[in-house]
N, C-alpha and C positions, 0 to 999 in steps of 0.2 A: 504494500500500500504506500503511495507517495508520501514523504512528507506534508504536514499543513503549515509548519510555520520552520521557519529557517532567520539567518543572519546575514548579512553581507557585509563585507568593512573594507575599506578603500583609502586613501589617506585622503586628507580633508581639502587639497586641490578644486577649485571648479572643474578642471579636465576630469581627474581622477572621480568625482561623484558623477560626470556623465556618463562616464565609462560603466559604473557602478549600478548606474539607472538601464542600463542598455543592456545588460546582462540579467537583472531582474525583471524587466519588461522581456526579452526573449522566453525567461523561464512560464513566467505569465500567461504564454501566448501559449504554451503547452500544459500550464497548469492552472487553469484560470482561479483554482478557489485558494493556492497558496496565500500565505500571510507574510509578507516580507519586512523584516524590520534591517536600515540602516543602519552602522555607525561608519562614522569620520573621526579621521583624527590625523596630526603632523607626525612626518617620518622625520628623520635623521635632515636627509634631502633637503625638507621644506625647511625646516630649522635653519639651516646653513646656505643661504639666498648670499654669499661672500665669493664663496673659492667657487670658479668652475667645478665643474665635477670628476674631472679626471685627474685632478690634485687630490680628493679626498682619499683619505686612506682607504677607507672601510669601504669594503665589497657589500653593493644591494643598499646602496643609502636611500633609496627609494622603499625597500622592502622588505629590511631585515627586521624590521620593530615588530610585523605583522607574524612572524614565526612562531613565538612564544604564542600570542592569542589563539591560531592554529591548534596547535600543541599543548597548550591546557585547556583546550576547550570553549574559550570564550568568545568563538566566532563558528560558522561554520564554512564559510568559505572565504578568500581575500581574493579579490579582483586588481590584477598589475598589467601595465604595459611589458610585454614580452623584451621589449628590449631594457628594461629596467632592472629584470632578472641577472643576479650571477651566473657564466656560464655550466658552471660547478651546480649539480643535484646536493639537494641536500637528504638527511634522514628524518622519516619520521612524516613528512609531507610529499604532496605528488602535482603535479599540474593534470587537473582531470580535465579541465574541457577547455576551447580554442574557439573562440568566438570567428567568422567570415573577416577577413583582411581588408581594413579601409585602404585609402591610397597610401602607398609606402614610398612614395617619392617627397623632395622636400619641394617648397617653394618661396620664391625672394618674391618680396614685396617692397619696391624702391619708390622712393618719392618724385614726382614728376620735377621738381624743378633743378634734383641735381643731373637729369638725363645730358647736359652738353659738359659736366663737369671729365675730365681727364685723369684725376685721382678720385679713387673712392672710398671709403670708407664703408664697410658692412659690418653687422652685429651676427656674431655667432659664438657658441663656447664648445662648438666640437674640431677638433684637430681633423676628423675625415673631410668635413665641409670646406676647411680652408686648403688643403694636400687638393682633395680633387676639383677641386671647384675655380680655382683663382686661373689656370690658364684656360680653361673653356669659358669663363664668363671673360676676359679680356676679349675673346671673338665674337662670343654672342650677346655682347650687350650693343647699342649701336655710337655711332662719334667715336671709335677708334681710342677706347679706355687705355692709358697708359699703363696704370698700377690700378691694383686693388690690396686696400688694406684692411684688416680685420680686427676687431674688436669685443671684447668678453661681456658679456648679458647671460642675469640669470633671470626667474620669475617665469610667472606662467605667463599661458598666450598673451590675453590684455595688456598685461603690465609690460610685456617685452615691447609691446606695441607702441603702448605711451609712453616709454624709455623711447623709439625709435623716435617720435615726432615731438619729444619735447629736447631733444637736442641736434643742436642744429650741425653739430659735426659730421654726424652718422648720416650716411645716402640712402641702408635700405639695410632690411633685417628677413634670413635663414630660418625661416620654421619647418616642424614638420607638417605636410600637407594634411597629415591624419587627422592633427592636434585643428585645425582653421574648421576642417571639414565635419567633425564630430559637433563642433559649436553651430555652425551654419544650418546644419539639417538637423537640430532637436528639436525636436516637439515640446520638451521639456519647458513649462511656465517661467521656472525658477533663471533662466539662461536669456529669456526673450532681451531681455536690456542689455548684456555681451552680447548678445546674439548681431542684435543692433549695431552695435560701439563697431565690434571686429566690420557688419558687414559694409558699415560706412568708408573705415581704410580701405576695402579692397576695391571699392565704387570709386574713392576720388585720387586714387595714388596706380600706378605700373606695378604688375606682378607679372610673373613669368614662374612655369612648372618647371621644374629643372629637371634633366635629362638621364636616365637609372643607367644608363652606356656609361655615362660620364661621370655621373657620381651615385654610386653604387647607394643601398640604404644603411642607416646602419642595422646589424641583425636583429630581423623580428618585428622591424620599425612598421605599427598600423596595422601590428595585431596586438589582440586583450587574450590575456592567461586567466584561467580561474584556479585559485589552489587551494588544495583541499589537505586534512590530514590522510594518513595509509590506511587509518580502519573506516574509514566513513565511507562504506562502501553504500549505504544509503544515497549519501548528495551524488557519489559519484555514477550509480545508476541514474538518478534525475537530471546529471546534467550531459549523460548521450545525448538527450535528446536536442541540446542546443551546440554539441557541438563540432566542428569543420576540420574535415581531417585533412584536406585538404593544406588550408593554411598550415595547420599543426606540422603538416611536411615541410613546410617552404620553411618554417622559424625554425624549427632544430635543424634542416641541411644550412640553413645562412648561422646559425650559434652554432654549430661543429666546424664549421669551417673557418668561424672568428676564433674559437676554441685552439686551435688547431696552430694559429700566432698568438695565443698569450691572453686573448680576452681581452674586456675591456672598453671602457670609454675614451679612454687616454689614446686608443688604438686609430692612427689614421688610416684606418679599413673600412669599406665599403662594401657590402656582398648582398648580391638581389638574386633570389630566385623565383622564378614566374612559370606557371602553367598554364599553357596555350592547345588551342583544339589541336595543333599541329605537332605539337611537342612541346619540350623544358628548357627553360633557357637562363643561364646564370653568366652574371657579372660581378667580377671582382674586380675591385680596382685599390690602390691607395700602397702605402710605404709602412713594413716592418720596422719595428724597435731594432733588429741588425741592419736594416737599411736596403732592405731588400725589395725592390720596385715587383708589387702586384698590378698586371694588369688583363685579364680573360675576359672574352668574351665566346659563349660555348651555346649551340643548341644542340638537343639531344631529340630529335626527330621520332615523333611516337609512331610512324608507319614503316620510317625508313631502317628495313628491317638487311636489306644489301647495300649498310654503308659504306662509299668508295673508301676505301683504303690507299689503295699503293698509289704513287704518284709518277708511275711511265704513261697514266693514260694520255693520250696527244687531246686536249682542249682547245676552245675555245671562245670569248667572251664575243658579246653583241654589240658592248661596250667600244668594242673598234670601229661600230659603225658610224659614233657620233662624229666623226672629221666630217664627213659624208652624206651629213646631213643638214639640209637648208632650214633653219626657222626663220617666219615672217609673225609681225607682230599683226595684229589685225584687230579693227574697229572695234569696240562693243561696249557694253552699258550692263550694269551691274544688277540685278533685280531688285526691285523697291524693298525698304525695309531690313537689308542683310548690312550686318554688323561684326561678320566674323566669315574671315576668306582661310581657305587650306589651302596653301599654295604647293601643288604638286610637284614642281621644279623651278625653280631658279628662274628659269625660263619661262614664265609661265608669269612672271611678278613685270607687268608693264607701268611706266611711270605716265601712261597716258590717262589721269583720273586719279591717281593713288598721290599724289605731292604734299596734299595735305594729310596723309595718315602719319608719314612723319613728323609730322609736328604736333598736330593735335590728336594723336590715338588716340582717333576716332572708332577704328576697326583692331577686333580680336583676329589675333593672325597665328594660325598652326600651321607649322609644317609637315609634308611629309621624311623628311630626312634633316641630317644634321648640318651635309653643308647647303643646305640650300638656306638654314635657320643661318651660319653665317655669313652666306652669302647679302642675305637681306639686312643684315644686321652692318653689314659694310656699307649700303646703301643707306643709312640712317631708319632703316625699321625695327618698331620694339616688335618682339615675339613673343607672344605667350608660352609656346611648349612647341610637341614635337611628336610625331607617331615614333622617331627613330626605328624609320625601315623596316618598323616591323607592320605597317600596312596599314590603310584607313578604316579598318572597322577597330583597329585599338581605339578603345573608349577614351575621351578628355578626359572626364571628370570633373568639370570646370562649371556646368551650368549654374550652380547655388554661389558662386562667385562675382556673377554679374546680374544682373535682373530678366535679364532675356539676352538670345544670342540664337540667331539665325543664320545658316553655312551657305555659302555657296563653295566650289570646290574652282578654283583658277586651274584650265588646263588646255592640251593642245585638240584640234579640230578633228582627230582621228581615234579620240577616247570612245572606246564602245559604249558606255553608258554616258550618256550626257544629262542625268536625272539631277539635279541640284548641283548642277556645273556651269560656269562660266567658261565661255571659248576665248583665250587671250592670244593662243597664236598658230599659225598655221604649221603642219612637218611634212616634210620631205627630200627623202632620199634621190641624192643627187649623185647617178654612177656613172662613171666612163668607163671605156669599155674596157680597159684596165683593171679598173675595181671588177666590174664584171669577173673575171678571169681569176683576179686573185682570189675575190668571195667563194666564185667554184671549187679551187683547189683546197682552200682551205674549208669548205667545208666536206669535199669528201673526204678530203685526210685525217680530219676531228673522230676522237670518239666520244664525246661530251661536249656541250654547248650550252655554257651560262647567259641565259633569256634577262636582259636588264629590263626591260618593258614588251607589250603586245604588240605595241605597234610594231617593235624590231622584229618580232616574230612572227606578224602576218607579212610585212614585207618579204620576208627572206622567204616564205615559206611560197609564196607569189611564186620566186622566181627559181628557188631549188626545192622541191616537193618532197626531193631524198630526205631531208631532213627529219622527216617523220622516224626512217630508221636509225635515227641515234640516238643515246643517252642527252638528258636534258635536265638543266638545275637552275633554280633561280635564288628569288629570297623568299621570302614568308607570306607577300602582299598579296597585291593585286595580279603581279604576273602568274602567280602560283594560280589562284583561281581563275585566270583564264585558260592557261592550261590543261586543267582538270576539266572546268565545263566547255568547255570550245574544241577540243582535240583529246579529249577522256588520258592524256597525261600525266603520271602521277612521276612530279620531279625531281630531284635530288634537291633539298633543302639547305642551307648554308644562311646565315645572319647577313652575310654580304659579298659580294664580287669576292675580295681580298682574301677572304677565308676558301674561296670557292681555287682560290690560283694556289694557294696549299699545299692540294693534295697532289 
């Protein structure tokens, strides 16, 4: 028979009580006649608003106070952010359940008027943010940033906020995306007035999602732990039913593998792992305590069960076709009402109409890749985020960020689906009969052929039909699924070109 009344305890944070809330409203929803009573209280952590955190001696200053109330009994479960955890198991207590994984990437939120400044100043108190972060935002911020310099904040969401805007040295401040987006979408009464506060900074100031290639999370970041004692095999039967094993996978591979360099917050490590219909795909990036530069990037293909190995096969990329090919920019007008453009290619970003997004960001801008994000960003464009490569149905995540946001997708005139797309410019392949010749030979002497886009691959397939008999490999996106449904090809999978020249 289920429990009817139970404890929950949390540390007395605003974050940590919505976390708190979310976890007994889950249980609720499978237990509707539960009794749940609360408690709050300061950890170590909250105490200690001085030292960063990766100065404090003590391992779980977020979570070590909550052990004992476990372990005699005075609670019966405590709700943590997974990355707050020591990587070290303790005795006596267990992590029974794993709440679904908010967004685990972080995001800067910067002040619009130091956008033409050349040095910068950001708030952050994690070493992985400033290691991975400082030479990717030099590219991707726009006005050709010379320096970025860093600075230490502690405090929860709000207060790191009004630390960001009530000094005026600081250009723009590092959260975790989880921590904005937990406040943003509660239902919670108690939160409506933060709810507010936070969602006015992200309405009148620049943010941008920062990129999980580039800077990895830290382990576990945007998922909630529930922990229980060893015998309480009661709670732990009632909370299967809330919880994602899913996640539970991705937070102990990203904590073993931080594990595995020494733990830690002090750690400038970065490790994301993600589960896609296609496959797994992890990112490590950041600098060992011996000084030892991490940087991977791996996907692990759930179908592709004949993964190429040896590397005599004779390849080919489509990528050689771009010399080859003519773009023309062409006329057009944006659909009423769009407020946010995905720009499919570099190419694809016309300054016929767009002049003032650079100055007054006007318009929400995702890219489909990284350098096309800093290609635009040389151009004097802010950018929100990024699919990075891994294809346009990756979800933003953004909409409770802005009040509404409507897509059009900028792209070229030979996109098979043109359903909420803008035509910016015309393609075409322009051969002599040279190329002609060369294209032939080399493609009957290929025994693999990485497809950069469809259009490279209706084209060619026009003109050499053989093609059909070869192995074929793309990335993750769009080209993959035209393959599949257009030519029933199931392709050899790779995160990028680069990885694909390899093997």
């Amino acid at each position: 028979m289920p429990l009817k009344n139970i404890k929950i305890s949390a540390r007395s944070s605003q974050l940590a009580k919505l976390q708190a809330y979310l976890v007994g409203d889950e249980l609720l929803k499978h237990y509707p006649n539960l009794n749940i009573k609360y408690e709050f209280r300061e950890s170590l952590g909250d105490k200690n608003l001085t030292d960063p955190l990766w100065k404090m001696p003590e391992k779980g200053v977020f979570t070590e106070d909550f052990y004992r109330d476990l372990v005699d009994g005075h609670t019966d479960m405590v709700v943590h952010s997974w990355k707050d955890l020591p990587v070290e198991s303790k005795e006596d207590t267990f992590i029974s359940a794993t709440l679904p994984r908010a967004d685990q990437r972080d995001i800067l939120i910067f002040k619009k008027n130091s956008v033409e400044k050349k040095t910068l100043k950001l708030f952050t108190s994690s070493p992985r943010r400033e290691y991975n972060l400082k030479p990717f935002l030099i590219s991707a911020l726009p006005n050709q940033t010379d320096d970025i310099q860093f600075a230490h904040v502690r405090g929860n969401v709000p207060t790191r906020l009004r630390k960001l805007f009530a000094d005026e040295t600081i250009d723009g401040l590092i959260l975790a995306k989880a921590a904005v987006d937990r406040f943003l979408l509660s239902q919670v009464e108690e939160f409506k007035d933060v709810q507010k506060e936070i969602k006015s900074y992200f309405l009148d100031n620049l943010w941008m999602v920062l990129p999980l290639s580039i800077n990895p999370n830290a382990a576990a970041q945007g998922a909630l732990a529930i922990e229980i004692k060893n015998d309480r095999q009661d709670i732990h039967k009632m909370l299967t039913a809330i919880h994602c094993e899913k996640t539970f996978k991705s937070a102990q591979l990203e904590r073993k593998t931080l594990k595995k360099y020494g733990g830690g917050c002090h750690q400038k490590i970065g490790v994301t792992h993600l589960f896609r219909p296609y496959g797994e795909i992890i990112f490590l990036q950041g600098k060992t305590d011996q000084g030892v530069v991490l940087n991977e990037k791996k996907l692990t293909p759930q179908f592709d069960v004949n993964r190429i190995e040896h590397s005599f096969l004779r390849k080919w990329s489509s990528s050689s076709l771009k010399k080859m090919t003519i773009k023309t920019d062409i006329q057009f007008k944006l659909p009423e009402n769009i407020n946010g453009l995905f720009v499919s290619q570099a190419s694809a970003w016309s300054n016929v109409g767009f002049k003032s997004i650079k100055k007054n960001h006007d318009m929400y801008i995702w890219t489909a890749g990284l350098e096309t994000w800093k290609k635009l960003a040389a151009q004097g464009v802010w950018v929100n985020g990024s699919a990075e490569g891994l294809g346009e149905k990756e979800d933003k995540r953004i909409d409770h960020l802005a009040n509404q946001i409507v897509w059009t997708k900028l792209t070229h005139d030979q996109v098979l689906d043109k359903t909420h797309s803008t035509l910016t410019y015309k393609l075409k392949l322009n051969l002599s009969e040279d190329d002609m010749q060369n294209l032939e030979f080399q493609i009957n002497s290929t025994e693999i052929i990485f497809w950069t886009s469809p259009f490279y691959f209706s084209e060619m397939y026009k003109l050499f039909p053989q093609i059909l008999d070869k192995k074929h490999a793309c990335g993750v996106g769009l080209t993959h699924d035209y393959l599949v449904q257009y030519h029933n090809i199931e392709p050899y999978l790779f995160l990028n070109e680069q990885e694909f020249l390899k093997i």
